[in-house]
PLY file of the C-alpha trace (Angstrom):
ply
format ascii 1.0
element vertex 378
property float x
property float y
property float z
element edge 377
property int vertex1
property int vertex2
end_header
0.00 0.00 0.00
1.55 3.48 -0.77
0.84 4.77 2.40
2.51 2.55 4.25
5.27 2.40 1.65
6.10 6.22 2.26
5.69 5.63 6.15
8.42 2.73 6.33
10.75 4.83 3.78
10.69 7.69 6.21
11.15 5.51 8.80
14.35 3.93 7.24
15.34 7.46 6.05
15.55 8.27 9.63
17.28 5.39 11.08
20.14 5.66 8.71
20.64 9.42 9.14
20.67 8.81 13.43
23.24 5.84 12.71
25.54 8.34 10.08
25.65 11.10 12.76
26.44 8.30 15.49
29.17 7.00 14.00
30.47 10.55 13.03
31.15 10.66 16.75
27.66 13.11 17.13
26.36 13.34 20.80
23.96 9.97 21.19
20.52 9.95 19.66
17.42 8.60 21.20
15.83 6.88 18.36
12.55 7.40 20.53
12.77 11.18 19.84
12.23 13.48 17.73
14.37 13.98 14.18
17.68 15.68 14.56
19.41 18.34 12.47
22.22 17.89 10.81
25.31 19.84 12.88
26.31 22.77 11.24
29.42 22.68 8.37
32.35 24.28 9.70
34.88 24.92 6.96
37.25 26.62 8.91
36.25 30.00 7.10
34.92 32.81 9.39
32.07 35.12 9.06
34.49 37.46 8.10
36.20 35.60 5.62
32.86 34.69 3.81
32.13 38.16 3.60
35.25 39.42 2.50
35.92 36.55 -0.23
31.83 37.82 -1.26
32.99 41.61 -1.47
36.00 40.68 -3.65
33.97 38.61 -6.03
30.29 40.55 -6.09
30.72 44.20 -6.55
28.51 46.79 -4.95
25.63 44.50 -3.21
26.68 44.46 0.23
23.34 44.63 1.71
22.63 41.12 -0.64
26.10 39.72 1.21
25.20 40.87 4.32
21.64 38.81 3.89
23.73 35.88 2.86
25.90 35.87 5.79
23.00 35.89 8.28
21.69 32.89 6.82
24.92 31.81 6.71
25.29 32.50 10.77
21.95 31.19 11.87
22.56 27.75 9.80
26.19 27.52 11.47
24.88 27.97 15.10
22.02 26.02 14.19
19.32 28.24 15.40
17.18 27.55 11.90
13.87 25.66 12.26
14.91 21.94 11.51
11.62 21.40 9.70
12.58 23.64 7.10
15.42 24.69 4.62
18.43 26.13 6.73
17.21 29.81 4.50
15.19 30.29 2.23
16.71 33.66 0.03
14.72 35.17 -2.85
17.56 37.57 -5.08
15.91 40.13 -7.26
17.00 42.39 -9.55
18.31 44.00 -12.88
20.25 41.36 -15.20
23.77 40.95 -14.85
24.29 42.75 -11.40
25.28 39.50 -9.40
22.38 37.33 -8.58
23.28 33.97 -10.14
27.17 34.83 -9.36
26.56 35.63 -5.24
25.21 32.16 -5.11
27.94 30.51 -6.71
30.83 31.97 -5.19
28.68 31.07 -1.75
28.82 27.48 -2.53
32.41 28.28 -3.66
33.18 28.82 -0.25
30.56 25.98 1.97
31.62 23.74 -0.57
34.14 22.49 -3.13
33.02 24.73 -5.67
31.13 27.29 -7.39
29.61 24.55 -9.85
29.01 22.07 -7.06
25.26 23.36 -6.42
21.90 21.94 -7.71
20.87 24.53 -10.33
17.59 24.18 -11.86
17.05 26.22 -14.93
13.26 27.99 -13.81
12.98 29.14 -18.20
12.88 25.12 -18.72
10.09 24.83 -16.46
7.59 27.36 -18.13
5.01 24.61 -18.99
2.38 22.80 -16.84
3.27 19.32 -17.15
7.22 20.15 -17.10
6.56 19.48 -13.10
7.13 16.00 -13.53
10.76 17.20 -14.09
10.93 18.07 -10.35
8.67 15.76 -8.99
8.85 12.90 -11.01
6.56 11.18 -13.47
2.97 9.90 -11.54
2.38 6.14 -10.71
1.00 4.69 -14.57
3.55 6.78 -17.00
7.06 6.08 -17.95
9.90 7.05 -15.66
7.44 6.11 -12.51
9.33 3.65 -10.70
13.03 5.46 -11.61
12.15 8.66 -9.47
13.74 10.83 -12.38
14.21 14.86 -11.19
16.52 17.36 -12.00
17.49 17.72 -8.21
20.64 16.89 -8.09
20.22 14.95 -4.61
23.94 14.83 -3.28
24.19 18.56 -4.04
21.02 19.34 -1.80
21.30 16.90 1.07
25.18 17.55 2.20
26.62 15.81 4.13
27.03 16.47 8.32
29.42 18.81 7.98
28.70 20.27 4.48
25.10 22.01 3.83
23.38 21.76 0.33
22.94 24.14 -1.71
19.53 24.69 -4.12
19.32 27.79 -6.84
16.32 28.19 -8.93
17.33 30.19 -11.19
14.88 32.80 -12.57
12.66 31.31 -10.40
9.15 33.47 -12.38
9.79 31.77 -15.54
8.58 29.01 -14.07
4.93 27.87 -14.72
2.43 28.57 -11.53
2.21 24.61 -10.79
6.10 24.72 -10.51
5.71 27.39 -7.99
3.05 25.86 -5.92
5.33 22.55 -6.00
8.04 24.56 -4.08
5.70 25.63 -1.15
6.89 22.05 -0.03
9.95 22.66 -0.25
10.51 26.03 1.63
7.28 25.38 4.42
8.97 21.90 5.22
11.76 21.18 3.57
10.90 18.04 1.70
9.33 17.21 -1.77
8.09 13.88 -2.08
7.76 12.62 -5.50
4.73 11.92 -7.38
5.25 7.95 -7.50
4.56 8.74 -3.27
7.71 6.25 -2.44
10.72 8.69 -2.50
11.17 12.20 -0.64
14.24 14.58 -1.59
15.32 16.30 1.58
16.09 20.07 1.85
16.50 20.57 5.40
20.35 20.42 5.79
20.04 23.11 2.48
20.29 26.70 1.01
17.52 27.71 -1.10
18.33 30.14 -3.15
15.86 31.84 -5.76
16.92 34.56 -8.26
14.14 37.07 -10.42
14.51 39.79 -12.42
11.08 40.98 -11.96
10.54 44.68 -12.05
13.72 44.90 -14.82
11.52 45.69 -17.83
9.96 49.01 -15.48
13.44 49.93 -14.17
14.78 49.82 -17.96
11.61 51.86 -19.44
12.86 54.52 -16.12
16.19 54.32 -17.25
15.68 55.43 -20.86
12.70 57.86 -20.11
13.50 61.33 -20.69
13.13 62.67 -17.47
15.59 60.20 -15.52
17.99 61.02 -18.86
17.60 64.80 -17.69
18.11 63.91 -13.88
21.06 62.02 -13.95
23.16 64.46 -16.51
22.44 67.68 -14.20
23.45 65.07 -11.30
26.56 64.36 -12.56
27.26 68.13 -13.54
26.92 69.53 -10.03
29.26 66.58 -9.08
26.67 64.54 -6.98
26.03 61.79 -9.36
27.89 59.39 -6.79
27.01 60.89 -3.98
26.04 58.78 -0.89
22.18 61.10 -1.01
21.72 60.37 -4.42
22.25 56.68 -4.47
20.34 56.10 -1.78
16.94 57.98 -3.35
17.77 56.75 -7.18
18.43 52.35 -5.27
14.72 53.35 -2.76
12.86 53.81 -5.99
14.19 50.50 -7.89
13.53 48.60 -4.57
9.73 50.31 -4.62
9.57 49.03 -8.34
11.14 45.51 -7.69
9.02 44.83 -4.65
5.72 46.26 -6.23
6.48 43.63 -9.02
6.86 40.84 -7.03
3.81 41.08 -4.57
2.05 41.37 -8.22
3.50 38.77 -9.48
3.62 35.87 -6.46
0.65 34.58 -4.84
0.86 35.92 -0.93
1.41 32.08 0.45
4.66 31.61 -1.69
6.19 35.67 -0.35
5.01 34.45 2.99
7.24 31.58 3.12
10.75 33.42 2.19
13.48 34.11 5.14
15.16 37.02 3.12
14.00 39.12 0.19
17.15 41.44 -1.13
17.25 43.40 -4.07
19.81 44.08 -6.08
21.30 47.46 -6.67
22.13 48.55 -10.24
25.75 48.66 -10.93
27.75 52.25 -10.60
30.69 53.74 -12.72
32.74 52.67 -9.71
31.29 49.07 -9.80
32.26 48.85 -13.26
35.82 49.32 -13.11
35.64 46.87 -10.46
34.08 44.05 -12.51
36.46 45.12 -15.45
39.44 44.42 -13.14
37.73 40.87 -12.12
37.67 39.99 -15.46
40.74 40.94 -16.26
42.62 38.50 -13.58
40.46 36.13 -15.03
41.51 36.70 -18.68
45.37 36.71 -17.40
44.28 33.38 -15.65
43.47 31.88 -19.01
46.12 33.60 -20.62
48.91 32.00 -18.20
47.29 27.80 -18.79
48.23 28.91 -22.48
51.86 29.90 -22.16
51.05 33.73 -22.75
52.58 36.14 -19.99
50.23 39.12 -19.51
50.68 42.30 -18.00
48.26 45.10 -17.64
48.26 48.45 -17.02
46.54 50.05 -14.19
44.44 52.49 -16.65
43.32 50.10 -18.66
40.55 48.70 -16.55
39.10 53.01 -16.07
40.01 52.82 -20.15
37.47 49.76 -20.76
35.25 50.99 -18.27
34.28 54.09 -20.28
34.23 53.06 -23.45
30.67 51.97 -22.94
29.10 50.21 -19.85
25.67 50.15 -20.07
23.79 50.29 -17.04
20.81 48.79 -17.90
23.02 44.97 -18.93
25.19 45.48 -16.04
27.96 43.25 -15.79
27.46 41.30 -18.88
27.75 44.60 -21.33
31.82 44.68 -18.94
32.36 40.97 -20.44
31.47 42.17 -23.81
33.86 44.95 -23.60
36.57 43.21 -21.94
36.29 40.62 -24.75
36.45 43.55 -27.46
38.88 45.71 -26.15
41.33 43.41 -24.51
40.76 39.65 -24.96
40.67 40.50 -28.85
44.06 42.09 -28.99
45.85 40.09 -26.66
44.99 37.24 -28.99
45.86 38.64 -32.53
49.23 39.52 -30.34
49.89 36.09 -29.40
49.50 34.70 -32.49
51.06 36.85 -34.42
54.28 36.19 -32.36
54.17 32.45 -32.14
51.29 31.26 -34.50
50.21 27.77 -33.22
53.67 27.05 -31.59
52.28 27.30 -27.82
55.51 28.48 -26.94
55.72 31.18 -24.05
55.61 34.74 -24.55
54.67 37.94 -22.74
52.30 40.76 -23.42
51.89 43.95 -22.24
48.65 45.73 -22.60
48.78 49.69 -21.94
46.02 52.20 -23.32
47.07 54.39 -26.25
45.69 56.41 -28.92
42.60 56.35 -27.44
43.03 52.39 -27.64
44.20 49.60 -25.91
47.19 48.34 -27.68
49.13 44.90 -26.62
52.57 44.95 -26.99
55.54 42.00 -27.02
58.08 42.77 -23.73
61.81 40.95 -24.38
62.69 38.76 -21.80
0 1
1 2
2 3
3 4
4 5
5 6
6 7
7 8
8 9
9 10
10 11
11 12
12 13
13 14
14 15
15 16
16 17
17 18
18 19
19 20
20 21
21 22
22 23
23 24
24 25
25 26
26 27
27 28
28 29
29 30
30 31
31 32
32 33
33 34
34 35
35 36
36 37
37 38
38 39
39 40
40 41
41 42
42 43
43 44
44 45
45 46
46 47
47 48
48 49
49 50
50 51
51 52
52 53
53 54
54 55
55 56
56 57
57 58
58 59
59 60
60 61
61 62
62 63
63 64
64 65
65 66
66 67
67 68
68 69
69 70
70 71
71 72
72 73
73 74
74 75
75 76
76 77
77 78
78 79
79 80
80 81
81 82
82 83
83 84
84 85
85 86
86 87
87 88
88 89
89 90
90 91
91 92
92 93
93 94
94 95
95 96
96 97
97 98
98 99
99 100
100 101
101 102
102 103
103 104
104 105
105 106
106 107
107 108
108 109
109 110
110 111
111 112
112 113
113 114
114 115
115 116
116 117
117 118
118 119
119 120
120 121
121 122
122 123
123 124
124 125
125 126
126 127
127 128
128 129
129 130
130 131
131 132
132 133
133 134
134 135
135 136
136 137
137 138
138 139
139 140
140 141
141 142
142 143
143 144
144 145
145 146
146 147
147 148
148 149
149 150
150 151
151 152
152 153
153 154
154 155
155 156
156 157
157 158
158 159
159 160
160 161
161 162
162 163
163 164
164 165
165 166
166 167
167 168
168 169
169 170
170 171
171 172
172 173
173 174
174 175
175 176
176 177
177 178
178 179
179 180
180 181
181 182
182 183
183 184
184 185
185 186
186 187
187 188
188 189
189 190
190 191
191 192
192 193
193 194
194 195
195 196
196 197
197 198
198 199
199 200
200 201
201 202
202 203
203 204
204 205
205 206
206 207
207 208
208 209
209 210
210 211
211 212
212 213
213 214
214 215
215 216
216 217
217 218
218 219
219 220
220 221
221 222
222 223
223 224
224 225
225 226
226 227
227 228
228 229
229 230
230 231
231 232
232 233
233 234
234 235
235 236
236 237
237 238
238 239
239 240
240 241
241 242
242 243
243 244
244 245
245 246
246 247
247 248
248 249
249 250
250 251
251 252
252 253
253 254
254 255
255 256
256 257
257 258
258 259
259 260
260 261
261 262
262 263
263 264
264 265
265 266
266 267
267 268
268 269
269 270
270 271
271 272
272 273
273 274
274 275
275 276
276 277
277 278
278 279
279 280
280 281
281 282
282 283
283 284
284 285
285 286
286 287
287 288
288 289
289 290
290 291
291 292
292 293
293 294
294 295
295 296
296 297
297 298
298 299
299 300
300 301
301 302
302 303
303 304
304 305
305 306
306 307
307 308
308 309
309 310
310 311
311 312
312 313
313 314
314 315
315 316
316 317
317 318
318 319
319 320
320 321
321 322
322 323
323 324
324 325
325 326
326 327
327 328
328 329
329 330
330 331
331 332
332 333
333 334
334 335
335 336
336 337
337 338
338 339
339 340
340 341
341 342
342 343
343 344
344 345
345 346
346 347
347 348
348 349
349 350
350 351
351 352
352 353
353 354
354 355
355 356
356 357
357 358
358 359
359 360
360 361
361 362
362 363
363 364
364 365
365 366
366 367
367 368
368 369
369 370
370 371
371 372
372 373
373 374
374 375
375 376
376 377
C-alpha cells in the first residue's frame, strides 16, 4: 500500500541518518525522539572571511552579502527551524548585477566549488506538465518507478558537515504549478515525489531563488527622458555618486522591484521566504571593479596557455568608459573586456608564435585612445 510504503521509507530514512551522525562521533541519539538536524558545516572560514571573499567577487551588493551571511550565521549555530530549509533567500533584480554569481561563489566557499550546487534552470520549467521534471513522473507513465528529477540529490542533502545548496534560477519563468510545488519545499523542507515512495530532503540546504522581476519598469525609467535629464544635471553639479543620491535613485528601484513581485507571487509563496534582497544597479565605480575581475580572469586563461600578460593600471578606467551600459550590467563589462582586450591580446599572441604554444609575454597599456598589446623581451 503506498501509504505505508512512504511511512516505512521515512522511517528507514531516519534510522540511517541517526546511525551516520552516530558513528560521526555526534552526541547519542534517542531513536525514541524526535528527528535531529544535521550539525552545522564548519569549513574553517569565518564570518568574516565569507564576507570578505563575497565583497572581492560581487561588486557593490553588500546589503545582498550581508543577507547571505545571516543565513549563513543562523545555519552555522544552528538556530534555523529543523523542519525547514536552513534559509530560504529570494535575489531580485536587474540582469547581470550579481544574482546567479553571489550564489555561486557562496557554494564556492561551503563547498568544493562554485559549480558544485543543484541549479535548476526555472525558463525550462515554463510549462504545466514540465513538473514531472521536479517531482517525477505519476504512478501509470514512464519514468514512474526510476524517481527521475533534475534535483541533483547529493548537491542538496550535504553531508554532516557540508550544507546543500539549491538555486532556482529565474525562479518566475517558471509555470504557476512549478511554484506551488516549491511551497513544499521552503514550508517543510521536503518534496516527495509523485510515484509517493521517495522524498528529496532540503533541510540540511540553502535555497536560493533569483528574479529579475521589475527589470523591464526599471529599464523603461532608465531610458525615459526625465531620468535622462536627472542624472546628466546630477553628474554636472558633481553629486552623481554621492552617498544622497544613491540612496533615493536604489529606494525607488527597490519600490519598483518589490511592487512587481507582490504582483506577481501569490501571498502564500512571499510568505514563506526568510530574506528578500534586491539588487542594486551597478555604478561607474562598480564597473571598473568588474572590469578588473575579469581581467585576472583573462590573465588566468592567458597563463594555462603559455602567454605572460601584464596590464596596465588604466586600462581597466580605459574599458570601463568606453561603454558600460547600465541597464546589462555586468554582462555589457564581459562584452567589452572581450572587445577591447581579450581580442588584442589574442591577434598579439599569435602573431608572435602562430600555433607554436611556446611562451611569450604581453603587455597591454592604453594608447591612442586604444588599448594596444605589446611584445616585452625577456
Amino acid at each position: 500500500m503506498p501509504f505505508i510504503n512512504d511511512r516505512l521509507n521515512e522511517i528507514k530514512q531516519q534510522q540511517d541518518l541517526k546511525k551516520m551522525l552516530q558513528e560521526d562521533g555526534s552526541r547519542p541519539i534517542d531513536p525514541s525522539g524526535p528527528p535531529e538536524s544535521l550539525p552545522a558545516v564548519d569549513d574553517g572560514a569565518d564570518l568574516d572571511t565569507i564576507r570578505r571573499r563575497l565583497r572581492h567577487r560581487i561588486m557593490g551588493q553588500n546589503q545582498a552579502i550581508e543577507a547571505v551571511v545571516r543565513s549563513v550565521a543562523i545555519g552555522r549555530a544552528g538556530l534555523n527551524d529543523r523542519d525547514r530549509p536552513l534559509a530560504n533567500v529570494l535575489l531580485l533584480g536587474p540582469t547581470g548585477v550579481g544574482k546567479t554569481e553571489l550564489v555561486r561563489q557562496v557554494a564556492g566557499i561551503l563547498r568544493s566549488d562554485p559549480d558544485d550546487l543543484s541549479r535548476i534552470d526555472m525558463s525550462s520549467l515554463s510549462q504545466e506538465h514540465y513538473m514531472a521534471s521536479l517531482t517525477g513522473a505519476p504512478p501509470g507513465y514512464a519514468g514512474a518507478k526510476e524517481s527521475f528529477s533534475l534535483f541533483d540529490r547529493s548537491k542538496i542533502a550535504g553531508d554532516p558537515y557540508t550544507p546543500g545548496i539549491a538555486l532556482f534560477d529565474e525562479v518566475e519563468k517558471a509555470h504557476r504549478s512549478v511554484h506551488r510545488a516549491m511551497l513544499h519545499v521552503l514550508d517543510n523542507g521536503l518534496l516527495k515525489l509523485a510515484n509517493g515512495q521517495e522524498t528529496i530532503n532540503f533541510r540540511n540546504s540553502y535555497v536560493f531563488m533569483t528574479s529579475n522581476l521589475g527589470s523591464a519598469e526599471l529599464l523603461a525609467r532608465s531610458r525615459s527622458r526625465v531620468r535622462g535629464i536627472l542624472d546628466k544635471t546630477a553628474r554636472g553639479i558633481g553629486v552623481s555618486e554621492s552617498t544622497v543620491y544613491r540612496r533615493v535613485s536604489l529606494a525607488n528601484e527597490g519600490m519598483v522591484v518589490r511592487k512587481a513581485l507582490e504582483g506577481f507571487f501569490e501571498p502564500e509563496f512571499i510568505n514563506r521566504i526568510d530574506e528578500i534582497v534586491v539588487f542594486n544597479s551597478l555604478t561607474g565605480r562598480d564597473a571598473v571593479g568588474v572590469v578588473r575581475l575579469e581581467i585576472s580572469d583573462l590573465a588566468r586563461r592567458c597563463a594555462l596557455r603559455g602567454i605572460d600578460l601584464a596590464v596596465d593600471p588604466a586600462v581597466a578606467a580605459f574599458i570601463a568608459g568606453q561603454g558600460f551600459d547600465q541597464t546589462y550590467g555586468a554582462r555589457s563589462i564581459k562584452r567589452l573586456v572581450r572587445d577591447q582586450l581579450a581580442t588584442p591580446v589574442a591577434r598579439a599572441a599569435l602573431g608572435l608564435r602562430g600555433a607554436t604554444g611556446e611562451s611569450v609575454q604581453l603587455l597591454a597599456e592604453v594608447g591612442d585612445g586604444a588599448v594596444a598589446v605589446i611584445p616585452v623581451e625577456s
